[in-house]
Backbone and ligand atoms as CSV (ligand in chain L), in Angstrom:
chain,resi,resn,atom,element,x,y,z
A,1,UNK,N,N,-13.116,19.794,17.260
A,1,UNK,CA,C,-13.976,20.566,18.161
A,1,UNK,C,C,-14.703,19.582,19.077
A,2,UNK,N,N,-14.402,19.663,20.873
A,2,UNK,CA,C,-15.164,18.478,21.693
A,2,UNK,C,C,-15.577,19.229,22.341
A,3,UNK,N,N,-16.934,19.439,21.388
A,3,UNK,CA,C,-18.276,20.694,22.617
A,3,UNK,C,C,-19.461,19.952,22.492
A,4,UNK,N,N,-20.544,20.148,22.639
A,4,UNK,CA,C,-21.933,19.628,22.703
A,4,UNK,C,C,-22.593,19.719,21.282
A,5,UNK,N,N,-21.774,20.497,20.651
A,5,UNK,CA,C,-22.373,20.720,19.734
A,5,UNK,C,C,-22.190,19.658,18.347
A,6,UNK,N,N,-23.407,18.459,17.796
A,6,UNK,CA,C,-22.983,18.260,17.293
A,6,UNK,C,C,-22.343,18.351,15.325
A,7,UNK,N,N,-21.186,17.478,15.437
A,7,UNK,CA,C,-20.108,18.007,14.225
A,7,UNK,C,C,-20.988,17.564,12.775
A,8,UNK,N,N,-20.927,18.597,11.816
A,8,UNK,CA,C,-21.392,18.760,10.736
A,8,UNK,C,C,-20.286,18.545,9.398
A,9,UNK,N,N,-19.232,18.706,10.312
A,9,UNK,CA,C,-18.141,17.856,9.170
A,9,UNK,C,C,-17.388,16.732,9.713
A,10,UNK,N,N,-16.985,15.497,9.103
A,10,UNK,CA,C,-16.213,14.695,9.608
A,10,UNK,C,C,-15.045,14.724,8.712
A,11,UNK,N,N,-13.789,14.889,9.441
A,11,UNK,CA,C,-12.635,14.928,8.902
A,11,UNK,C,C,-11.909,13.879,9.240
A,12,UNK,N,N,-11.678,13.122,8.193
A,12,UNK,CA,C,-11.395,12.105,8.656
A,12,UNK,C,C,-9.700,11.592,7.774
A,13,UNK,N,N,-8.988,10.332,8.547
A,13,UNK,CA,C,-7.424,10.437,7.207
A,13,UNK,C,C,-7.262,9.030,7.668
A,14,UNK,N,N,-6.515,8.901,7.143
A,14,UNK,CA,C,-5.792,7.174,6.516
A,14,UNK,C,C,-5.139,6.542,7.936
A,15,UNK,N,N,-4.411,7.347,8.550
A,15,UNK,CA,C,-3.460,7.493,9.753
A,15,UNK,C,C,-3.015,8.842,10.448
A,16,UNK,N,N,-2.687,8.378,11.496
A,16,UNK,CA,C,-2.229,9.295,12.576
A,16,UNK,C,C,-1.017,10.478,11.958
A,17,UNK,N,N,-0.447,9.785,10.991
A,17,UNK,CA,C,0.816,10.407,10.131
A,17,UNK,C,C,0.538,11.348,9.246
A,18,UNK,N,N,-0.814,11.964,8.917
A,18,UNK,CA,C,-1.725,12.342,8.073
A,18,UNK,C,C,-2.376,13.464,9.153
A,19,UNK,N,N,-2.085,13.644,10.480
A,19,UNK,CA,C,-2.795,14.838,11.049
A,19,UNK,C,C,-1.690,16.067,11.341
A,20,UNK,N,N,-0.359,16.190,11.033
A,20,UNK,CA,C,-0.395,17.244,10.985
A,20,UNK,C,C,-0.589,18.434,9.516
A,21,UNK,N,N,-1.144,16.692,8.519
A,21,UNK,CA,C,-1.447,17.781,7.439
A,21,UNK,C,C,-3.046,18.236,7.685
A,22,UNK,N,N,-3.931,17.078,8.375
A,22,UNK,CA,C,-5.492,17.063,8.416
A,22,UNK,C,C,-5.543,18.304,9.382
A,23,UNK,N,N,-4.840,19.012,10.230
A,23,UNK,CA,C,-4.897,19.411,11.169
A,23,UNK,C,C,-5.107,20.906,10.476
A,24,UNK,N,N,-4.995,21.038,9.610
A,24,UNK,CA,C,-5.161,22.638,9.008
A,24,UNK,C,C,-6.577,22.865,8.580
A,25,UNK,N,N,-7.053,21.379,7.638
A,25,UNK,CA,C,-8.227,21.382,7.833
A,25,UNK,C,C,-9.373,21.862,8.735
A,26,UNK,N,N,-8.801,21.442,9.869
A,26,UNK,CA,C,-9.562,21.362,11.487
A,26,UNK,C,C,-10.016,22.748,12.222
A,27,UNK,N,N,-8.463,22.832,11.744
A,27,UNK,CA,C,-7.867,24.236,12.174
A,27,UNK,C,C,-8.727,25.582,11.648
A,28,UNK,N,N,-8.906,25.148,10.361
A,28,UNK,CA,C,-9.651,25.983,9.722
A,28,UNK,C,C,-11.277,25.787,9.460
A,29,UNK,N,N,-12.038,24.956,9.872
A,29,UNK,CA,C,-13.580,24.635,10.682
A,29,UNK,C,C,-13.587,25.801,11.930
A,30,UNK,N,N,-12.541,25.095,13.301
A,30,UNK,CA,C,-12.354,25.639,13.875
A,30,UNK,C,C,-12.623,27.481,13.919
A,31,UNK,N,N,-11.467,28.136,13.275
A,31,UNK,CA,C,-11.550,28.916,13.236
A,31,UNK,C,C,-12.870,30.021,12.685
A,32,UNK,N,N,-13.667,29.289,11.547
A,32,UNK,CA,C,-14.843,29.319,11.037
A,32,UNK,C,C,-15.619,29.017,12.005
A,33,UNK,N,N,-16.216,28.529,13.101
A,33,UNK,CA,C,-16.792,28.100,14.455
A,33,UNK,C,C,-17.493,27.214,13.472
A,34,UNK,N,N,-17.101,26.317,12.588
A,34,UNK,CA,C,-17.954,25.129,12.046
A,34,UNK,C,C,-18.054,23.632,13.083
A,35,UNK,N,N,-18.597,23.071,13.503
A,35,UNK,CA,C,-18.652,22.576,14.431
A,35,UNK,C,C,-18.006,20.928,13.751
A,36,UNK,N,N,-17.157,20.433,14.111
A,36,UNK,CA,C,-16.155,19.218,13.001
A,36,UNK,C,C,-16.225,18.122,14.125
A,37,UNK,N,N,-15.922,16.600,13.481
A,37,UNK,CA,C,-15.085,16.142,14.243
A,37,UNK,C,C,-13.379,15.388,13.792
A,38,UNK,N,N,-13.090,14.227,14.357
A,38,UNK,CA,C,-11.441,14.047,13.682
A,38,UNK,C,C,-11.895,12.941,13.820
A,39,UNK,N,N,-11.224,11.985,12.715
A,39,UNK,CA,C,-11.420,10.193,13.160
A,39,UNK,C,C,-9.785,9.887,12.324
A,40,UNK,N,N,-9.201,8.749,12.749
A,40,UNK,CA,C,-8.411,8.137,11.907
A,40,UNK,C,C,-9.317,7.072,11.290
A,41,UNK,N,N,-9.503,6.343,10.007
A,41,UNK,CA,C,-10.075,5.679,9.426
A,41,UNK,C,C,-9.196,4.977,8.292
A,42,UNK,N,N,-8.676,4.187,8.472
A,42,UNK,CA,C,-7.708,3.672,7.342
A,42,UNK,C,C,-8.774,2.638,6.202
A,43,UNK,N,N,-8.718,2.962,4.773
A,43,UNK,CA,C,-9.471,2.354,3.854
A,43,UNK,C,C,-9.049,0.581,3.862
A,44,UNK,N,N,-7.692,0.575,4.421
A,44,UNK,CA,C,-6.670,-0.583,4.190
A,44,UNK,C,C,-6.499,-1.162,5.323
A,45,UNK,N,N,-6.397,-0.490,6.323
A,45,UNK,CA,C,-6.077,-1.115,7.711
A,45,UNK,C,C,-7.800,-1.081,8.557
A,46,UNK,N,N,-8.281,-0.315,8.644
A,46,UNK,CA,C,-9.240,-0.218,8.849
A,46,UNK,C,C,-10.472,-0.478,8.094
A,47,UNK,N,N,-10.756,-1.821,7.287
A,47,UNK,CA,C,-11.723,-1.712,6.296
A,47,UNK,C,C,-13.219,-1.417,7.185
A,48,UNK,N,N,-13.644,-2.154,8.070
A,48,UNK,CA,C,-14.662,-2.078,8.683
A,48,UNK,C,C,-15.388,-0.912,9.647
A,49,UNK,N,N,-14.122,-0.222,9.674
A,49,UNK,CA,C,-14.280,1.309,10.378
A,49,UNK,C,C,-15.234,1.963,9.734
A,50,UNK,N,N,-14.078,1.799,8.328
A,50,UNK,CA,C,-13.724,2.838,6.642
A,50,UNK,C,C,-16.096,2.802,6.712
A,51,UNK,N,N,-16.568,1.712,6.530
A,51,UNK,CA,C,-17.650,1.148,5.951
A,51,UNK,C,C,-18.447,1.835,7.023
A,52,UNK,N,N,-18.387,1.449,8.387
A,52,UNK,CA,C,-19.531,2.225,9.510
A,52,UNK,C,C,-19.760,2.948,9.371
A,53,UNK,N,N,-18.249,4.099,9.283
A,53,UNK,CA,C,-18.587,5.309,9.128
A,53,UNK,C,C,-19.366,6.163,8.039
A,54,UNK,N,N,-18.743,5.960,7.040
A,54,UNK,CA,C,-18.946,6.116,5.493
A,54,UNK,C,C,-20.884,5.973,5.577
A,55,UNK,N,N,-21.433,4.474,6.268
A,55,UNK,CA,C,-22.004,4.375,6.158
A,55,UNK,C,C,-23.214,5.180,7.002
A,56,UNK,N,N,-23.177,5.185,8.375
A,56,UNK,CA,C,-23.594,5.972,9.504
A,56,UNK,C,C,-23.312,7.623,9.319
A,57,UNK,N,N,-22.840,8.149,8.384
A,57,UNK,CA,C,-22.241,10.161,8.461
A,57,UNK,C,C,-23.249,10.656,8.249
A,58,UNK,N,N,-24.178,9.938,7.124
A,58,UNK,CA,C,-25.462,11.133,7.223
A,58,UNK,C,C,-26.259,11.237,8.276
A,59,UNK,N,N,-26.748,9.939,8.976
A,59,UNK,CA,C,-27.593,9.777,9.813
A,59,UNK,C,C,-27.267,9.823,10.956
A,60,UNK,N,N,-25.951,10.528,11.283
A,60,UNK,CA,C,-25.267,11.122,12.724
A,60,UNK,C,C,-25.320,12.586,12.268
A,61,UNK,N,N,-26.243,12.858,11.485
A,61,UNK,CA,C,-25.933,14.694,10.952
A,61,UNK,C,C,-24.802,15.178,10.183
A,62,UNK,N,N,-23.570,14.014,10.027
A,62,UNK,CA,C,-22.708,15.192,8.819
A,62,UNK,C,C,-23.025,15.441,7.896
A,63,UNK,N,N,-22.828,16.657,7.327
A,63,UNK,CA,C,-23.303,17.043,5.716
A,63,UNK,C,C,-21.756,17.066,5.087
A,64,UNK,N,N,-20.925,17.020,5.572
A,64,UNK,CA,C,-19.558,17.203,4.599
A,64,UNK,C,C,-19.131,15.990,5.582
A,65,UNK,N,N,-18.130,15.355,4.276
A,65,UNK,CA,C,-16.952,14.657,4.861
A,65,UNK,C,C,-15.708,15.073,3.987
A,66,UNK,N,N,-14.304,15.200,4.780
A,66,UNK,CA,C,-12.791,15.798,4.359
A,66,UNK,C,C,-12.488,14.374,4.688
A,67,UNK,N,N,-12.087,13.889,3.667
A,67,UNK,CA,C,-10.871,12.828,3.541
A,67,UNK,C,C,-9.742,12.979,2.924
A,68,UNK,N,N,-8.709,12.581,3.918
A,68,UNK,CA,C,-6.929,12.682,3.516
A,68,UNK,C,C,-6.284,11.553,3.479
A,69,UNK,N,N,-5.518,10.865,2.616
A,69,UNK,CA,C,-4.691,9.928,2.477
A,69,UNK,C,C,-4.036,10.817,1.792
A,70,UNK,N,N,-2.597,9.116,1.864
A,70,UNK,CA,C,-1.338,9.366,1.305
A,70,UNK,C,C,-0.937,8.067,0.323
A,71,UNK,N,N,0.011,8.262,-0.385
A,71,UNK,CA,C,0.417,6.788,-0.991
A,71,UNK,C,C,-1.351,6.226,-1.932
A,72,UNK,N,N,-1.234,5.429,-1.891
A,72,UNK,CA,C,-2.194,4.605,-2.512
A,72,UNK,C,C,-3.819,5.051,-1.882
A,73,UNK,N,N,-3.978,6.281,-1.663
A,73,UNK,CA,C,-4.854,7.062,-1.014
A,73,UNK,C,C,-6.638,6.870,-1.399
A,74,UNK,N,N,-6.899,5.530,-1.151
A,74,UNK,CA,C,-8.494,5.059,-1.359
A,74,UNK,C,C,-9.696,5.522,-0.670
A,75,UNK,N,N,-8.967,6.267,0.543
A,75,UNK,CA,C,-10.205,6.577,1.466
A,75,UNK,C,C,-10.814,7.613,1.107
A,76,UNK,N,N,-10.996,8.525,0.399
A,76,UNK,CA,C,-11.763,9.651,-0.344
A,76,UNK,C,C,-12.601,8.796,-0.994
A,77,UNK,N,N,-11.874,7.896,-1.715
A,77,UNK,CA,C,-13.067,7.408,-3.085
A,77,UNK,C,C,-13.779,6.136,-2.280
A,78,UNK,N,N,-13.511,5.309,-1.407
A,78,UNK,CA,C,-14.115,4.561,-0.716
A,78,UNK,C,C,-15.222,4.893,-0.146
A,79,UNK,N,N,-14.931,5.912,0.585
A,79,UNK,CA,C,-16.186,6.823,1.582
A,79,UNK,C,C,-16.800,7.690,0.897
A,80,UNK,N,N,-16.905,7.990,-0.401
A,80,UNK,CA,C,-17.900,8.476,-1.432
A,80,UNK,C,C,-18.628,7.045,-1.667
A,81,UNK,N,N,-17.865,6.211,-2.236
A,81,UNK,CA,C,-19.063,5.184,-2.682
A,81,UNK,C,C,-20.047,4.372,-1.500
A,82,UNK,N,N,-19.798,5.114,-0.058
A,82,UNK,CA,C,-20.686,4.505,0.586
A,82,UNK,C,C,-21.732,5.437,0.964
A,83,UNK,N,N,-21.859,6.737,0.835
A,83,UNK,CA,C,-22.150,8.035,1.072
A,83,UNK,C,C,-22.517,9.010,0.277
A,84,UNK,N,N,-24.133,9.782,0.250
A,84,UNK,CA,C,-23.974,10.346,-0.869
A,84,UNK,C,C,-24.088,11.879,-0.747
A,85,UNK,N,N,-23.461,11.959,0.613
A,85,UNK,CA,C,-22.918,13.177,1.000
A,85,UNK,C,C,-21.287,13.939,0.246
A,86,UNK,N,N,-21.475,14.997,0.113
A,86,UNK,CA,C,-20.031,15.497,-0.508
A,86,UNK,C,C,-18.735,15.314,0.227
A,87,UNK,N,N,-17.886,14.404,-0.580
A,87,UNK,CA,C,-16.299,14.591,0.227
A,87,UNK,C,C,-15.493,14.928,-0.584
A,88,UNK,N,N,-14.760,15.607,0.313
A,88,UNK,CA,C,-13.881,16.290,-0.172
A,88,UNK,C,C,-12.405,15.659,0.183
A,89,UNK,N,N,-11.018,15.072,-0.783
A,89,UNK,CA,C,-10.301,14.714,-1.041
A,89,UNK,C,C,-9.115,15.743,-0.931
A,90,UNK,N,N,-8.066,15.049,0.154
A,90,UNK,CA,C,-6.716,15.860,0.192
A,90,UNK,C,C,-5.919,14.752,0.500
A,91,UNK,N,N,-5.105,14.910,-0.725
A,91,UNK,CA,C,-4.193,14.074,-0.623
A,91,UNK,C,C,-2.163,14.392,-0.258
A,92,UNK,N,N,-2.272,13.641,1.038
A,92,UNK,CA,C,-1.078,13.941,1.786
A,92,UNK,C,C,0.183,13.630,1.135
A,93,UNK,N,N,1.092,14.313,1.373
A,93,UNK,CA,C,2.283,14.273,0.920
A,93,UNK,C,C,3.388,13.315,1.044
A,94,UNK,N,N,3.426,12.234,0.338
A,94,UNK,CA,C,3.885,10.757,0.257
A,94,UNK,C,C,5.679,11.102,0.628
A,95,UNK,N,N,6.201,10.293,1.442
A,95,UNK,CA,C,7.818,10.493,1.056
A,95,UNK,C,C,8.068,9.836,-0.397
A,96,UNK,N,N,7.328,8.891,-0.568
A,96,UNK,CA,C,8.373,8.144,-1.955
A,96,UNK,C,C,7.796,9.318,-3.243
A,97,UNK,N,N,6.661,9.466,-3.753
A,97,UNK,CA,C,6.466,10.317,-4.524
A,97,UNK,C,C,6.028,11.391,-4.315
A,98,UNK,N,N,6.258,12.319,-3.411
A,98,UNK,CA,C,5.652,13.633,-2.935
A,98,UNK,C,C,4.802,13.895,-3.391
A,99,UNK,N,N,3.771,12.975,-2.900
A,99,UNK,CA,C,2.208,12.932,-3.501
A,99,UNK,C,C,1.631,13.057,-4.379
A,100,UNK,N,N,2.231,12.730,-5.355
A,100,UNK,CA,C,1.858,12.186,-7.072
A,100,UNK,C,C,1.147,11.400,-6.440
A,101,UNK,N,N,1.050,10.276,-6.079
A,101,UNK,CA,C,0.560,8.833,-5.892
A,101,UNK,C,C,-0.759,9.158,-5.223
A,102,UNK,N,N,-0.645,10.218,-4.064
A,102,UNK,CA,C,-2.049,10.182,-3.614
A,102,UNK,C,C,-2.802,11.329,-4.050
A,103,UNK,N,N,-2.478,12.085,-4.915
A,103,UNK,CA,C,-3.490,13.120,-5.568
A,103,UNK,C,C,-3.610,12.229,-7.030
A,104,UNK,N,N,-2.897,11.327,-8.148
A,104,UNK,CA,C,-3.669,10.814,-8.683
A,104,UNK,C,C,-4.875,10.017,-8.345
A,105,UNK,N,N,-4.341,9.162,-7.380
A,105,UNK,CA,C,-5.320,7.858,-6.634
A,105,UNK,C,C,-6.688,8.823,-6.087
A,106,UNK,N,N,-7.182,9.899,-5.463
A,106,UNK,CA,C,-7.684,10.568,-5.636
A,106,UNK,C,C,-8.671,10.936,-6.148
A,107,UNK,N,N,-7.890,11.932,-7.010
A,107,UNK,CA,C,-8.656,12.478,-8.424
A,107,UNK,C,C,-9.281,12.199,-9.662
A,108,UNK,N,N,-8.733,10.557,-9.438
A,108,UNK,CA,C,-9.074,10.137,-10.575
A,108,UNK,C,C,-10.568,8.551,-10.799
A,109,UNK,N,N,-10.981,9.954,-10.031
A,109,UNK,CA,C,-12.433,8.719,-9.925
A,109,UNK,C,C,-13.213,8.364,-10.770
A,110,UNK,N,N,-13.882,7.012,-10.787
A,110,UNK,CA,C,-14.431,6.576,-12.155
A,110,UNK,C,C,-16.360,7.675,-12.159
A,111,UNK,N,N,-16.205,7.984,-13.214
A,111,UNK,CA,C,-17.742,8.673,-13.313
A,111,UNK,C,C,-18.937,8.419,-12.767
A,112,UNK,N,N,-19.768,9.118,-11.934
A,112,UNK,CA,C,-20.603,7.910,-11.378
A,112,UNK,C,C,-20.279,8.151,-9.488
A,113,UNK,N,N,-19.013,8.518,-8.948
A,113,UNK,CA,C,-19.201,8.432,-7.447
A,113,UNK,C,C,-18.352,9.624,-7.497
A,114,UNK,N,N,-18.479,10.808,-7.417
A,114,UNK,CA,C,-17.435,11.525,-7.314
A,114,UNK,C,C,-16.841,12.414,-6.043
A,115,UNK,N,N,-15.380,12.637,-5.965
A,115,UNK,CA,C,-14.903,13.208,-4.578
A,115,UNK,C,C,-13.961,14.770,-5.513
A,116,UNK,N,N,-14.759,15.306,-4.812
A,116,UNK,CA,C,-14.012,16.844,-4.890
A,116,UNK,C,C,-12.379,17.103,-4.477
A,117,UNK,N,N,-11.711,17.205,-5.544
A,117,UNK,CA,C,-9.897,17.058,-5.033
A,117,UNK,C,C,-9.737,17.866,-4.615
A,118,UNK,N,N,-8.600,18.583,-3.510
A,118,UNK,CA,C,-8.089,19.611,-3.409
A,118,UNK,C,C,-6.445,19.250,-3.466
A,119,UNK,N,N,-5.518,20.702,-3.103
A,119,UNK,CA,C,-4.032,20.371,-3.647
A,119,UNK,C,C,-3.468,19.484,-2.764
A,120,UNK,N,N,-2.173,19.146,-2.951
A,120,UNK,CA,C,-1.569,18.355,-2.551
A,120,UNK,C,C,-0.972,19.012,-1.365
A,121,UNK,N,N,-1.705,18.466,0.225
A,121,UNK,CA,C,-0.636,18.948,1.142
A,121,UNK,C,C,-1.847,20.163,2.364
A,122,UNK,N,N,-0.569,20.884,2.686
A,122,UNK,CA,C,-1.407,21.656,3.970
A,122,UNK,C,C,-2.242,22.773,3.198
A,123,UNK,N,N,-2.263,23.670,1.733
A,123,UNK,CA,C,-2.772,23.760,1.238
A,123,UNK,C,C,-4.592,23.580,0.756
A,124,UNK,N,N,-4.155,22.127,0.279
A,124,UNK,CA,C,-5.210,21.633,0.119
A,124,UNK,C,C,-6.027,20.793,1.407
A,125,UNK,N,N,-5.390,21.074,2.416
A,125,UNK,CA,C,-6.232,20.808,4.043
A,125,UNK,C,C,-6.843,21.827,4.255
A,126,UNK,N,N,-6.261,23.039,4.102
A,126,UNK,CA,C,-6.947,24.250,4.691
A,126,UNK,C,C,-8.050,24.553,3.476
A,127,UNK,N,N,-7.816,24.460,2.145
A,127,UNK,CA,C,-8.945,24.860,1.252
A,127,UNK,C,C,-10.047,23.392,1.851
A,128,UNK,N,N,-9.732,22.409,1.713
A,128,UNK,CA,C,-10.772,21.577,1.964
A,128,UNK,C,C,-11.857,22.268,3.247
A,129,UNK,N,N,-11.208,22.453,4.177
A,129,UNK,CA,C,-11.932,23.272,5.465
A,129,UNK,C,C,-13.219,24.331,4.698
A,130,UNK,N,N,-11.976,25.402,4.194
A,130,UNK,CA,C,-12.974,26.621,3.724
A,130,UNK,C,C,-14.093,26.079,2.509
A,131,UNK,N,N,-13.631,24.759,1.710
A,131,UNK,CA,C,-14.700,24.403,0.915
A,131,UNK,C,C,-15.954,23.932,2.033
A,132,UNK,N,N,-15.933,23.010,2.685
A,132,UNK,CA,C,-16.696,22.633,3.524
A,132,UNK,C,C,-17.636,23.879,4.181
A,133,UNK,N,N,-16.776,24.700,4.481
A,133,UNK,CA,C,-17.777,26.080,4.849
A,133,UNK,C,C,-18.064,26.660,4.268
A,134,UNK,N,N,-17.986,26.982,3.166
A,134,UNK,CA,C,-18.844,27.286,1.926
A,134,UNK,C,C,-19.860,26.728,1.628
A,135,UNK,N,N,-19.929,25.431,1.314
A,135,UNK,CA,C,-21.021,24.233,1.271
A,135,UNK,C,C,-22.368,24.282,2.472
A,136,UNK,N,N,-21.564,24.567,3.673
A,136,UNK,CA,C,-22.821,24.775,4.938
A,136,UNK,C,C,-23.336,26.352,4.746
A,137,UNK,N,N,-22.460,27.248,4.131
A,137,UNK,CA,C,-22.428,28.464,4.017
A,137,UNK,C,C,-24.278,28.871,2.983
A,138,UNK,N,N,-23.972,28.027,2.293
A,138,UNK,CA,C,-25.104,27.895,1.237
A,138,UNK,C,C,-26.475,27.616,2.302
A,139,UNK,N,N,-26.676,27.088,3.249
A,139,UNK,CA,C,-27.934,27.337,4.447
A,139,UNK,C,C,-27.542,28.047,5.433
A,140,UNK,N,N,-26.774,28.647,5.853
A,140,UNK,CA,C,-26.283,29.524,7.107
A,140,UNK,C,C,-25.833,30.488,7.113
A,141,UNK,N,N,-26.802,31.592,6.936
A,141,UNK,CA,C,-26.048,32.873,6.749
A,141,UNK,C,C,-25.034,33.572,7.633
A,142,UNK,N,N,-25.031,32.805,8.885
A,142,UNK,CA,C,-23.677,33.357,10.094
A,142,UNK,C,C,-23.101,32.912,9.926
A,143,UNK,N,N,-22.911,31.549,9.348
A,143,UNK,CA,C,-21.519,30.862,8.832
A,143,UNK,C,C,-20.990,31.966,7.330
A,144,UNK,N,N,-22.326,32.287,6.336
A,144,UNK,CA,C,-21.690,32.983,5.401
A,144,UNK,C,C,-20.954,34.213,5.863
A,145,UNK,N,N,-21.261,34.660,6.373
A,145,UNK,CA,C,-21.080,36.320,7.177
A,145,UNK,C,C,-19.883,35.907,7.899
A,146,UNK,N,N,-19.065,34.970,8.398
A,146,UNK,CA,C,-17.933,34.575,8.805
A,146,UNK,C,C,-16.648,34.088,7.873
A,147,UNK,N,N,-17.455,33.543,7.015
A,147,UNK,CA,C,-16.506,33.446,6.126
A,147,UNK,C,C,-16.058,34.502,5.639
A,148,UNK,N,N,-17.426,35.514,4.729
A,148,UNK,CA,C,-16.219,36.529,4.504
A,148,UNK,C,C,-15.884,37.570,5.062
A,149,UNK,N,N,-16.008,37.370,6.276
A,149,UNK,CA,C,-15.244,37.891,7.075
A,149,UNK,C,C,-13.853,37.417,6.932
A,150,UNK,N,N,-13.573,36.271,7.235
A,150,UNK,CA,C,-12.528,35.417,7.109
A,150,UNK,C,C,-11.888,35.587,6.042
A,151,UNK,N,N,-12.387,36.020,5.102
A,151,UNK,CA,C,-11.927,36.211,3.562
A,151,UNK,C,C,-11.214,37.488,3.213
A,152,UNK,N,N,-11.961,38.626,3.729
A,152,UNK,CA,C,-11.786,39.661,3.738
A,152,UNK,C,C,-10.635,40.376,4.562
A,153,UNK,N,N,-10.092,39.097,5.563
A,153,UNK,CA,C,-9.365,39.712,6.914
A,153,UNK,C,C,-8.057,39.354,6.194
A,154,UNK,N,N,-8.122,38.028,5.308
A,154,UNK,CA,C,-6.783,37.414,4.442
A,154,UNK,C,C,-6.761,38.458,3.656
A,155,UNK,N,N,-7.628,39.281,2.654
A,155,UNK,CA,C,-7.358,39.961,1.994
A,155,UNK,C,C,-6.403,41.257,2.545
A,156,UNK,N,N,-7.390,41.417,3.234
A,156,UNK,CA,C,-5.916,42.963,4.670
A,156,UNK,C,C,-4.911,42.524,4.806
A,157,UNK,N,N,-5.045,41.285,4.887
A,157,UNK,CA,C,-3.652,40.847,5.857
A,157,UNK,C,C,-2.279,39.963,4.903
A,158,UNK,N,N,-2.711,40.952,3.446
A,158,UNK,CA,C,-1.758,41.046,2.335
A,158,UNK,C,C,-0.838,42.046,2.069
A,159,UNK,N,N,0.264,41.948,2.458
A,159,UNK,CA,C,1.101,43.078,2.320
A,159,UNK,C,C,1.460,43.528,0.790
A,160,UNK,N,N,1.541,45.163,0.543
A,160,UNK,CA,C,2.202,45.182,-0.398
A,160,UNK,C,C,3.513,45.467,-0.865
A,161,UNK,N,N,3.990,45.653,0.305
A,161,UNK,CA,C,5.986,45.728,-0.094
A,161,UNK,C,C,6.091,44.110,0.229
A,162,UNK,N,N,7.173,43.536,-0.718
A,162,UNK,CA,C,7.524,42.660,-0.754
A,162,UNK,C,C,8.392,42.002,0.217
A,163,UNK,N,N,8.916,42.930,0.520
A,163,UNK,CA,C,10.022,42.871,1.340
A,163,UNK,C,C,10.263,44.025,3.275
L,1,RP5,C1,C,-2.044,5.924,4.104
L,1,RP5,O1,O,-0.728,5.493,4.198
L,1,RP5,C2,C,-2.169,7.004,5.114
L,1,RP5,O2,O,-3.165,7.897,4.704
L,1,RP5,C3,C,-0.815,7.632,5.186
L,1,RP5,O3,O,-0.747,8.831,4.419
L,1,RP5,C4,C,0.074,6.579,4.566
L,1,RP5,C5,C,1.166,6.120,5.505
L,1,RP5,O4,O,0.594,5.678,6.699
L,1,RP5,P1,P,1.530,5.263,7.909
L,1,RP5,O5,O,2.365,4.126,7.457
L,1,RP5,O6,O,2.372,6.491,8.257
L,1,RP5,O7,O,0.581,4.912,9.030
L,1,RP5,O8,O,-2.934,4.899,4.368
């Protein structure tokens, strides 16, 4: 979202290769009128980015951060331990292990800094979104009142013949 308004979530991923899964995420702020922004931030390639940011999110106003990696996927748990704002973890869908590798690496944080997992994939991009608006949802009752709206419109928009 590039409006005036500023973003209350930062969604952020490992690489460029990682947005058309982050992009559902976005997609789904978006659609919520949650006001987001997008960064690439690599934990590995980008260590010094990874740290500004991580470090600077509260005090630029984000209250949520969505982090996505793939493979050896550190940037969820990196940008928790600099931050003691909630992030939320989606881990992208690896070619070599179809994201075993980055939903363990993930999920499996030591006690003490923790990142909220979601599933593996576009899935768990789009729940990360609606978690995030839930979370702002808890002070904003037009954000709540949108959501379930939003909730309620998926529910209609369930067919019951199968076929
Ligand atoms: C991770 O390595 C990224 O999050 C991405 O999922 C994976 C592969 O990155 P590229 O080699 O496609 O840039 O850091």
């Amino acid at each position: 979202m590039t409006n005036d308004i500023a973003p209350l979530v930062g969604v952020i991923m490992g690489s460029r290769s990682d947005w058309e899964t982050m992009r559902h995420a976005a997609e789904t702020l978006t659609a919520l009128g949650v006001p987001h922004e997008t960064r690439v931030v690599s934990a590995h390639r980008t260590p010094e980015r990874l740290f500004d940011y991580a470090r600077g999110a509260a005090g630029r106003g984000l209250k949520v951060i969505i982090a996505g990696a793939g493979g050896a996927a550190h940037l969820p748990g990196m940008a928790a331990s600099m931050t003691a704002l909630p992030v939320l973890g989606v881990p992208v869908e690896s070619h070599a292990l179809k994201g075993m590798d980055s939903l363990l690496s993930i999920v499996q944080m030591p006690g003490g800094i923790p990142v909220g997992t979601l599933a593996i994939g576009r899935a768990g991009a789009i729940n990360a979104g609606l978690l995030a608006a839930s979370i702002l949802a808890l002070s904003d009752a037009a954000l709540a009142a949108r959501l379930s709206a939003w909730r309620a419109a998926q529910t209609e928009g369930v067919p019951h013949d199968p076929a």
